[in-house]
C-alpha positions as CSV (number, residue, x, y, z in Angstrom):
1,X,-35.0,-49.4,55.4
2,X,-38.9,-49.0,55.0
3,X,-38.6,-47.3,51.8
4,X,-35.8,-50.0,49.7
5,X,-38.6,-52.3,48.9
6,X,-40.2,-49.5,47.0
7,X,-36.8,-48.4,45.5
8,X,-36.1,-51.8,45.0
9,X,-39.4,-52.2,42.7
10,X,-39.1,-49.5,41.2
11,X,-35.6,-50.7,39.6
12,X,-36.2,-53.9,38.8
13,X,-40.0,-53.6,37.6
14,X,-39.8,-50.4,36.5
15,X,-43.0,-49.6,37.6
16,X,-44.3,-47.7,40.9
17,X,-47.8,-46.4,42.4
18,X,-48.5,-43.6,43.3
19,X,-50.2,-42.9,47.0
20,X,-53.8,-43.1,47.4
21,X,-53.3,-44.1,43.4
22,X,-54.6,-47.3,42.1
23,X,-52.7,-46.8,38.5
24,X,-49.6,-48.6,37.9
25,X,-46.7,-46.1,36.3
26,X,-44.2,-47.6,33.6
27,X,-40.8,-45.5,34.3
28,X,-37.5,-46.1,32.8
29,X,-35.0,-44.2,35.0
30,X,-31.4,-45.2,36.0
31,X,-30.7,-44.2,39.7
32,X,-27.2,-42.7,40.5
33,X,-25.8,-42.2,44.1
34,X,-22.7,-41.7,45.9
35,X,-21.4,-42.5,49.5
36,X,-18.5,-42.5,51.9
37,X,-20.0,-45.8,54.0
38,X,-18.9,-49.3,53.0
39,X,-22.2,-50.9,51.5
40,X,-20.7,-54.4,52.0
41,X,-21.0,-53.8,56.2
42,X,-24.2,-52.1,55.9
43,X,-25.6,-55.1,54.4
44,X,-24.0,-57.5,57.3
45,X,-25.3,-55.2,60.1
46,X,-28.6,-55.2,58.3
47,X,-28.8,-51.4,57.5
48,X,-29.5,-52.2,54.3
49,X,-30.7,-54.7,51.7
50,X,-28.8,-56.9,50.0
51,X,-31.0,-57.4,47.0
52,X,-29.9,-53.3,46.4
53,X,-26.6,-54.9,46.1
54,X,-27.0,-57.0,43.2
55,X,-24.3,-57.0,40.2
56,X,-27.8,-55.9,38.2
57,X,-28.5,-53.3,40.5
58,X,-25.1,-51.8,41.2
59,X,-21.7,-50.7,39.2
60,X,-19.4,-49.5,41.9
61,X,-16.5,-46.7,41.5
62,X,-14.3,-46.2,43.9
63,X,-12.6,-42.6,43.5
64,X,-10.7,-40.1,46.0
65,X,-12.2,-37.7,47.8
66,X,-12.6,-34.4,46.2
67,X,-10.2,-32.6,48.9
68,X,-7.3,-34.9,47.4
69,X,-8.4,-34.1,43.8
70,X,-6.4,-31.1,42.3
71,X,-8.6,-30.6,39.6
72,X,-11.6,-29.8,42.2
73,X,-9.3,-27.8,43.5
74,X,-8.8,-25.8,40.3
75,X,-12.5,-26.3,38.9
76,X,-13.6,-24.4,42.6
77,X,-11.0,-21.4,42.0
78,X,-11.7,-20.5,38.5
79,X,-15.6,-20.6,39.6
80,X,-15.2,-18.6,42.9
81,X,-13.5,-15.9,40.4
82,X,-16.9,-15.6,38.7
83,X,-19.1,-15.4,41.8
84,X,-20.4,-12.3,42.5
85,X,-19.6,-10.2,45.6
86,X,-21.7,-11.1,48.5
C-alpha cells in the first residue's frame, strides 16, 4: 500500500524523484502486470487503491491459466528438448 501513491504518480504524471534527489524525471513507460487475485475485492477490503483501478489506468484480460493452455504445453516441450543436460 505505501508504495501505490508513488506508482500511482508515476503513471498519471509521468514523472518521479528519485531518493535523496531533488530533480524531477520526465518518463514515459506503460506498466504491465498480471495476477490470479480479483482486483475488484482488493479494492473493497482496502488492499489496494482504487484510483490504480481507473478505466485510464487499467485494460483488463482475463485468460486461462497456462496449465489449461495446450499451446504452453507444447511451447514447454519443444524448449525442454533444447535444454541442455543438467
Amino acid at each position: 500500500m505505501a508504495l501505490q501513491p508513488k506508482l500511482l504518480r508515476v503513471l498519471q504524471e509521468q514523472e518521479f524523484e528519485r531518493l535523496g534527489s531533488g530533480r524531477t524525471h520526465q518518463v514515459d513507460v506503460r506498466l504491465v502486470a498480471a495476477t490470479h487475485r480479483n482486483l475488484t475485492e482488493m479494492v473493497k477490503r482496502s488492499d489496494s487503491r482504487r484510483s490504480l483501478l481507473s478505466p485510464e489506468c487499467i485494460s483488463s484480460l482475463a485468460a486461462a491459466p497456462a496449465r489449461a493452455r495446450e499451446d504452453i504445453r507444447r511451447l514447454s516441450n519443444i524448449l525442454l528438448r533444447f535444454m541442455p543436460a543438467a
